[in-house]
C-alpha positions in Angstrom: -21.4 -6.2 0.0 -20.3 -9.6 -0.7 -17.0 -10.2 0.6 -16.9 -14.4 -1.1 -13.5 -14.5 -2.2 -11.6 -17.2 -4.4 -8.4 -17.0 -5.7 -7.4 -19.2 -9.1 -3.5 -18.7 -9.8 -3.4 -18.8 -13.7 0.3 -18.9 -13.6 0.3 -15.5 -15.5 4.2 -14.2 -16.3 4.3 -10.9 -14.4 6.7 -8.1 -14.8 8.4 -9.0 -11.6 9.5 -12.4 -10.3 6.5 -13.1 -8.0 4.7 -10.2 -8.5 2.8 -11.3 -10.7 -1.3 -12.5 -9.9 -3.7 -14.1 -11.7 -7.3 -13.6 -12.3 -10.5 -14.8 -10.0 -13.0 -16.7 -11.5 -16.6 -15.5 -10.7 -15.6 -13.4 -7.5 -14.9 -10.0 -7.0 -10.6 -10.6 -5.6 -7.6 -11.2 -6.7 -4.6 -12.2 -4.8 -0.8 -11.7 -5.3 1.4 -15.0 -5.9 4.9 -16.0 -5.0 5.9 -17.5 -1.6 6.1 -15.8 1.6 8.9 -16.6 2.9 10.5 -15.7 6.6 13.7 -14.3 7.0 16.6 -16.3 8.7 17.6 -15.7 12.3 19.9 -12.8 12.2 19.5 -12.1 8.7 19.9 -8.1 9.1 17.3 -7.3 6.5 19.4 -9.3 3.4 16.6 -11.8 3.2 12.9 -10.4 1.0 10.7 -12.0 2.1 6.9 -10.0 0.5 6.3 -12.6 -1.9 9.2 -12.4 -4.1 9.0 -8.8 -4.3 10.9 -7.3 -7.0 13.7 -4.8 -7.3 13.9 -1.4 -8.7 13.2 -1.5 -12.3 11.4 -5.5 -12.0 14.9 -6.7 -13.5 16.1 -9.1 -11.0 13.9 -11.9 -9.0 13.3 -13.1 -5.3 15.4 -12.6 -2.3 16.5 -9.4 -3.1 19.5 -7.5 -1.4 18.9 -5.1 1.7 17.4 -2.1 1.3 19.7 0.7 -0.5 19.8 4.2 0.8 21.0 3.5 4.3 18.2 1.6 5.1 19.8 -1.7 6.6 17.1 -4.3 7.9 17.3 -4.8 11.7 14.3 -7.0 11.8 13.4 -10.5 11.0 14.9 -11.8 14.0 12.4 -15.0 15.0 10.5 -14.1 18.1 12.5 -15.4 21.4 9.9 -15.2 23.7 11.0 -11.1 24.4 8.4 -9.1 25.5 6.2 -7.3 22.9 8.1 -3.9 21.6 11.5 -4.4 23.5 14.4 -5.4 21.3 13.2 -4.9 18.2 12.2 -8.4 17.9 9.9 -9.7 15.7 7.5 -12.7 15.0 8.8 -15.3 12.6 7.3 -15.0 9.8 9.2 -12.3 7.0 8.2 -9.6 9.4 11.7 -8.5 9.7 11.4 -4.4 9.6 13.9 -2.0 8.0 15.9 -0.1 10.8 18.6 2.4 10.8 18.8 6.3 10.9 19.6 8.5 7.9 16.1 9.4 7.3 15.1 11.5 4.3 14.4 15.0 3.6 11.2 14.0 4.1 11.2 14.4 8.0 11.3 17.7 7.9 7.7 17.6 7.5 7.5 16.2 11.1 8.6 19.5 12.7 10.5 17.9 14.7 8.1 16.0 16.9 8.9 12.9 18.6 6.6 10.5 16.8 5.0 7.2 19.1 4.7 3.8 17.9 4.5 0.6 19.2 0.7 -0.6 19.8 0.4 -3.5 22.0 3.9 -3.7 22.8 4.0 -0.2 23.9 4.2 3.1 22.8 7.8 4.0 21.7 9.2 7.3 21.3 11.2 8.0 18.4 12.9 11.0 16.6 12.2 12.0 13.2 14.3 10.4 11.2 15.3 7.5 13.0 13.3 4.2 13.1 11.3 2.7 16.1 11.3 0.0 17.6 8.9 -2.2 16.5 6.1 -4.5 18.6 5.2 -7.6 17.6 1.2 -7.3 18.6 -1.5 -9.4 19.9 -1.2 -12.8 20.6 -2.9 -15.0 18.4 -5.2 -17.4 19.9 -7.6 -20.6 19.0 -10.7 -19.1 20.9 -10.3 -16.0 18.3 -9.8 -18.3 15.5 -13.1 -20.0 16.3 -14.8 -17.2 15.3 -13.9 -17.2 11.5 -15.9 -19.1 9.0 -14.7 -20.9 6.3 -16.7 -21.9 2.9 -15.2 -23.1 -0.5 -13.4 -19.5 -1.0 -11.3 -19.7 1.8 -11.6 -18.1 5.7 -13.6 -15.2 7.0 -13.1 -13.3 9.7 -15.6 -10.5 11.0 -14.6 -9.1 14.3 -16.7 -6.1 14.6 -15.9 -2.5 16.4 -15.6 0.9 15.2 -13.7 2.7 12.3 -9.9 3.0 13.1 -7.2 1.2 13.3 -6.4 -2.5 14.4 -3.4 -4.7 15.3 -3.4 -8.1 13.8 -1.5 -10.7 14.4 -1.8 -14.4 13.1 -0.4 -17.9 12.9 -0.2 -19.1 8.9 0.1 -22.7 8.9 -1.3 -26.4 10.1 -1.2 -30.3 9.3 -1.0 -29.7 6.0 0.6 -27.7 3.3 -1.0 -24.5 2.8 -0.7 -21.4 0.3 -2.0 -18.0 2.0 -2.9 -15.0 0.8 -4.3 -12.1 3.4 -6.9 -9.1 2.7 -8.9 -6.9 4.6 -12.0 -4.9 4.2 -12.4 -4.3 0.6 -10.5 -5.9 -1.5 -7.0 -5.0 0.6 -4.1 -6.8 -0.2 -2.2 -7.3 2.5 0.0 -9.9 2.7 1.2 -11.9 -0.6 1.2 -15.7 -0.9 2.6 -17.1 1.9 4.0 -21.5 1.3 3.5 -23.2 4.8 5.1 -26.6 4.5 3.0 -29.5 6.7 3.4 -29.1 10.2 4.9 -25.7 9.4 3.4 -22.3 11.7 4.6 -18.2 11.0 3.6 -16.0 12.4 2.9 -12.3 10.9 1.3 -9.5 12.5 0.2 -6.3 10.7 -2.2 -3.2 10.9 -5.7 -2.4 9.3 -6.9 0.5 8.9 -11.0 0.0 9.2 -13.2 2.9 8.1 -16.8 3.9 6.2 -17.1 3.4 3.3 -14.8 0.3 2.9 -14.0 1.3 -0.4 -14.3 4.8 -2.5 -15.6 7.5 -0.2 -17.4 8.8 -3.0 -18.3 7.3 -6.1 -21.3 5.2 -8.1 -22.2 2.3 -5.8 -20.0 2.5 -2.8 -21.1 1.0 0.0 -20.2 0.8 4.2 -19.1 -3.0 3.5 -19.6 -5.0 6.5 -19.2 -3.0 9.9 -16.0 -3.4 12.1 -12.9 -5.4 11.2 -12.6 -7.8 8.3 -9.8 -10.1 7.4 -9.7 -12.6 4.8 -7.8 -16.2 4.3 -7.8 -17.2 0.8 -5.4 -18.6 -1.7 -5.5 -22.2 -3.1 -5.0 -23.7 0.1 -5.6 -21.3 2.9 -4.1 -22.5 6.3 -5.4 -20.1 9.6 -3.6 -21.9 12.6 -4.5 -18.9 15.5 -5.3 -15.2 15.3 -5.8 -12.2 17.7 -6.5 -8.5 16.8 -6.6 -5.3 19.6 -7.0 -1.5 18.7 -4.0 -0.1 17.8 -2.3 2.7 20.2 -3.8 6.1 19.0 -0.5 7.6 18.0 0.3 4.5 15.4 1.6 5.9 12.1 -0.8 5.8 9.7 -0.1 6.6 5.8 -3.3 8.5 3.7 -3.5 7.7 0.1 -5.3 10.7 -1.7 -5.0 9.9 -5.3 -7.7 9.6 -8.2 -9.2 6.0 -9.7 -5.4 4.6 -10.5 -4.7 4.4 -7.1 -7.7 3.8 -5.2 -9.8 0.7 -3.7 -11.8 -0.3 -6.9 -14.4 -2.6 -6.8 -12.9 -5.4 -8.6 -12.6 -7.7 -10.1 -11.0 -6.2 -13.0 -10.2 -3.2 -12.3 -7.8 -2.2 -9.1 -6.1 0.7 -7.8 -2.1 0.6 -6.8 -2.9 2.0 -3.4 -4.8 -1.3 -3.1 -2.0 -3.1 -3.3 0.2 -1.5 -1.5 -0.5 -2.7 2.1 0.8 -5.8 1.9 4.5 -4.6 1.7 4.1 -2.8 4.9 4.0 -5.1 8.0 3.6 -4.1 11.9 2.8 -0.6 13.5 1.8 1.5 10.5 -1.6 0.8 8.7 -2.5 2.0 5.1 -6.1 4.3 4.4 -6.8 5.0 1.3 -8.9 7.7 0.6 -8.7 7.5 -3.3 -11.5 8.4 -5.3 -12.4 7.7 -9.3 -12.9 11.1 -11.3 -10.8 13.1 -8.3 -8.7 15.6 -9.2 -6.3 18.3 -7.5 -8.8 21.0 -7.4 -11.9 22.8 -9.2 -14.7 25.0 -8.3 -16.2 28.2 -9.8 -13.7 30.3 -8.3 -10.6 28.7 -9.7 -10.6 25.5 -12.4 -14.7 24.7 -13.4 -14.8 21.2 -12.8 -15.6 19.1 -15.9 -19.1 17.7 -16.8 -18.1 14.9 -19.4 -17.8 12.5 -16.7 -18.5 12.5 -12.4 -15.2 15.1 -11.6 -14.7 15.5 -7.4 -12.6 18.4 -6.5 -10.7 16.1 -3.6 -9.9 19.3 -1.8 -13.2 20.4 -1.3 -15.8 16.9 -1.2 -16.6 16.3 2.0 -15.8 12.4 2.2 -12.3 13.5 1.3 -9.5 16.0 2.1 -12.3 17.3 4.6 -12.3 14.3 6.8 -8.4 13.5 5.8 -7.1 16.9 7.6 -8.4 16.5 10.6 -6.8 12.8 11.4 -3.6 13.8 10.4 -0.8 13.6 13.3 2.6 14.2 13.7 4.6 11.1 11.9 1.3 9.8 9.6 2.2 10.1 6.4 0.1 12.0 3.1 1.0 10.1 -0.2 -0.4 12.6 -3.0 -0.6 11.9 -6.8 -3.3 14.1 -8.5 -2.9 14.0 -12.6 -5.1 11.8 -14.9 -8.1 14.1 -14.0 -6.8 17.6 -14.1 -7.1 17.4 -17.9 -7.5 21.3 -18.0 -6.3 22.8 -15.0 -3.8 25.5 -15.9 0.0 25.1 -14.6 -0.3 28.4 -12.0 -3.6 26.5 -10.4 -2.0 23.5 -10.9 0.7 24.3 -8.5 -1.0 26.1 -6.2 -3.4 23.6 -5.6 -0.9 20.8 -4.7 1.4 23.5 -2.7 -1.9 23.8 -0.3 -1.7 19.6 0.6 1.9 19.7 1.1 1.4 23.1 2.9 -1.4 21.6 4.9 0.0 18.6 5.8 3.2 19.8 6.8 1.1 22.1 9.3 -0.3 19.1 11.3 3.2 17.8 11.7 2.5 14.7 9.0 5.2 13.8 6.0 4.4 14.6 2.3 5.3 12.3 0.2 4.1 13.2 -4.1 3.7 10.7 -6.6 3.7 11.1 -10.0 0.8 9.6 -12.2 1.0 6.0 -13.7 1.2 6.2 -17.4 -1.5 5.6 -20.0 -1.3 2.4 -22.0 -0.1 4.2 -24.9 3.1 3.0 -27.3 5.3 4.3 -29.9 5.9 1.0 -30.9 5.4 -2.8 -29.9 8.8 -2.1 -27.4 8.6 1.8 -26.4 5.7 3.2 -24.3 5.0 6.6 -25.2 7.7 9.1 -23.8 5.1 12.2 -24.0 2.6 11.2 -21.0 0.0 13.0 -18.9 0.6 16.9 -20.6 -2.9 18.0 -20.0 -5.3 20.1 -22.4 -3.7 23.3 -20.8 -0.3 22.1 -21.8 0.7 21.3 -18.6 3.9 18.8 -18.4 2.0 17.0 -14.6 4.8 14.7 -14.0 7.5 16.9 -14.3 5.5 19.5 -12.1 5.5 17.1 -9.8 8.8 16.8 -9.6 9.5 20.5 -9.8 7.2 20.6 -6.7 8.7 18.0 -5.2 12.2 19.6 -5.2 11.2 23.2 -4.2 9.4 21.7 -0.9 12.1 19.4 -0.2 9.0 16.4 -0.5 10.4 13.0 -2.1 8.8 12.1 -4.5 8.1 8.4 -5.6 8.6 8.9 -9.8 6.2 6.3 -11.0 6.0 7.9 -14.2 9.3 6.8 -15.3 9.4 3.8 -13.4 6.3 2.1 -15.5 7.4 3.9 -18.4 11.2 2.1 -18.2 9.6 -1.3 -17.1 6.8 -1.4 -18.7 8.9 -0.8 -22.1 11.2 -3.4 -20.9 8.4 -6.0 -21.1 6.5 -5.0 -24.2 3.7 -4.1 -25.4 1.8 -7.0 -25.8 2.6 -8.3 -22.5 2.2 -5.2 -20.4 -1.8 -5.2 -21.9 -2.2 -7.5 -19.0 -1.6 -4.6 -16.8 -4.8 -2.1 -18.2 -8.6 -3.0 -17.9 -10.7 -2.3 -20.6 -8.5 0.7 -21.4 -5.4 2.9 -21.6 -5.5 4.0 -18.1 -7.0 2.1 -15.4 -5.3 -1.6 -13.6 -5.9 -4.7 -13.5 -5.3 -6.4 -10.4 -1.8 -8.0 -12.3 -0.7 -4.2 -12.7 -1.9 -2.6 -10.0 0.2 -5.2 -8.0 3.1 -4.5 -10.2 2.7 -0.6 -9.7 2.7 -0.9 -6.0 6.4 -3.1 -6.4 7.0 -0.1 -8.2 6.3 2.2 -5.4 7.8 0.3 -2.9 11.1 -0.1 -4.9 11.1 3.7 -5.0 10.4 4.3 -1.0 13.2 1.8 0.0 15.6 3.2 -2.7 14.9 7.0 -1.8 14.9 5.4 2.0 11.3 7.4 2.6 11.4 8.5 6.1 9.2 6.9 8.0 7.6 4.7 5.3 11.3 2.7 5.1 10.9 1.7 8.9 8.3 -0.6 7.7 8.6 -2.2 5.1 8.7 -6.1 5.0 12.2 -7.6 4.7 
């Protein structure tokens, strides 16, 4: 797999105040733009620094107010010199962590189990429903650094090891003014642009989840990617000062994404997946695999809902590279993020139900959080400044979003709505504007919309203060 990357900011007006991205030219990645900005010393939280990140609804800009929903920042405190995972300190750097208690209903799913945390600072025991403290990881060093190469598309940096999960940590900066953007394995955005001013050096830190296949687990093409740990520096002016990476501690938090082709790691470099883009609003101690897959759907076999032969269908329950290898790595505190809709086109509401009952059921039995999403919507309008209201009601007459949320309520699951979210933004911007969002189509992202959806999501999981996702988000 060719993992080039170059990143050409076309100064594209996105939804959100610095969420929007531009296209590539001639490789396969795209990037998200807007500063990077650390949070001042003692900030408690009020400073956003993930690239401009928007609010809620993508009506206001940059610099956002603290989390809502009891979710106070207690992070992005600069680094003192503390030792690793005591404090609560972090590296400079807007790696500042949401803190407080008042978790959601969601921790019920733990069962009650002490979850641990902390990876090279040490492993931390917490309660459900209140948030660690957080570790600041490995740190970075030149003789590390040494072993990335750099060509006209920016930095590379191929580490090795096996599938799992890695701690990274990393000093952004140098001589001269540099404008950062970080990805890992394929196509991963996972930290937005990030301005270092000459002379300048932050420090982030952050983990990766590194598995086989990099990308789909199952679809047309996929590939294993390059083996081990992969992290990319690009951007316009990509500025690597020091780096270090470690395994992370076994009982890290990790969050599974098992959605269909609107949410999973595409191939690029016009089409993306939100789950794609989500990483990068997560920093230290919890890492993101996404186990999406184009054509998935809830369920369908011979016995229940015949899967469809119009197109390549996967039953995500029962394909091996999938929920099969997904339920045995869950753990207490990892987190199951579940949106099935755009491809149960005929599955009848009673299977429907049942189907998506069994992953929350399942999940809940390993001692990890359910969290249900509901489906993006299709790139259909009423007129130039109304999306269509009447979205994703299958060929069985089955309302999906607002099952979801039935589902949602009856298991006491949050659920992150981004159904009406797009729908109410996406209106807000307009039809021809929000075209920029869809490739070649009314239902699949762009890289500029996937990015946009994942704002979405992470709006929704501070607002609804998702327990433990809130704990670690970037401030």
């Amino acid at each position: 797999m060719n993992h080039r990357r170059a990143h050409v900011f076309a100064g594209i007006a996105g939804l959100f105040l610095g969420l929007g991205c531009s296209s590539s030219s001639g490789h396969p990645n795209q990037g998200s733009q807007g500063g990077q900005s650390p949070p001042p010393a003692g900030s408690g939280g009020t400073g956003n620094g993930s690239g401009g990140a928007a609010s809620t609804g993508g009506m206001s800009g940059s610099g956002g107010a603290a989390s809502t929903g009891g979710v106070p920042g207690s992070g992005g405190a600069p680094s003192t010199g503390g030792a690793a995972g005591s404090g609560g300190a972090v590296a400079t750097g807007g790696l500042g962590q949401a803190g407080g208690s008042g978790g959601s209903a969601a921790a019920t799913g733990a069962g009650g189990t002490p979850i641990g945390t902390g990876g090279a600072g040490g492993t931390t025991v917490i309660t459900p429903g209140v948030c660690p403290t957080i570790g600041q990881g490995p740190t970075p060093d030149a003789a590390t650094r040494a072993k990335c190469t750099s060509d006209s598309t920016g930095l590379s940096c191929h580490f090795g090891g096996d599938p799992g999960n890695y701690d990274v940590s990393f000093n952004l900066g140098g001589a001269v003014a540099g404008k950062t953007v970080v990805q890992a394995e394929h196509l991963r955005e996972m930290l937005a642009e990030v301005d270092t001013t000459a002379g300048q050096k932050l420090r982030y830190s952050m983990t990766v989840n590194v598995r086989v296949p990099e990308g789909q687990p199952d679809w047309m093409g996929a590939t294993n990617g390059i083996d081990g740990l992969d992290v990319y520096f690009i951007g316009s002016a990509p500025a690597l000062d020091s780096i270090a990476y470690a395994p992370a501690a076994a009982n890290d938090i990790v969050m599974y994404i098992v959605t269909d082709s609107t949410g999973c790691d595409q191939e690029g470099p016009d089409l993306a997946g939100w789950g794609q883009w989500l990483p990068q609003f997560f920093g230290y101690g919890i890492s993101v695999a996404n186990y999406g897959n184009s054509g998935a759907l809830s369920e369908c076999s011979a016995a229940t809902t015949p899967c469809r032969t119009d197109a390549p269908y996967y039953s995500f329950y029962d394909d091996p590279k999938m929920w099969p290898v997904v339920k045995p790595l869950l753990k207490p505190g990892d987190v199951v993020l579940i949106e099935f809709a755009h491809n149960d086109k005929n599955t009848p509401q009673a299977a429907y139900e049942a189907n998506m009952n069994t992953y929350i059921k399942e999940t809940k039995a390993a001692g990890a959080i359910p969290v249900l999403a509901t489906p993006i919507p299709r790139n259909n309008w009423t007129n130039a400044t109304t999306m269509s209201p009447n979205q994703l009601v299958n060929d069985a007459g089955v309302d999906l979003p607002a099952t979801i949320r039935k589902l949602g309520a009856a298991n006491n699951v949050p659920v992150i709505d981004l159904t009406a979210k797009a729908l109410a933004a996406f209106s807000l911007k307009g039809q021809a504007a929000v075209g920029a969002y869809y490739s070649g189509g009314n239902t699949h992202l762009s890289p500029t919309g996937a990015n946009v959806v994942a704002g979405l999501a992470r709006d929704e999981i501070k607002r609804l203060n998702i327990y433990p996702l809130a704990c670690y988000l970037r401030q």
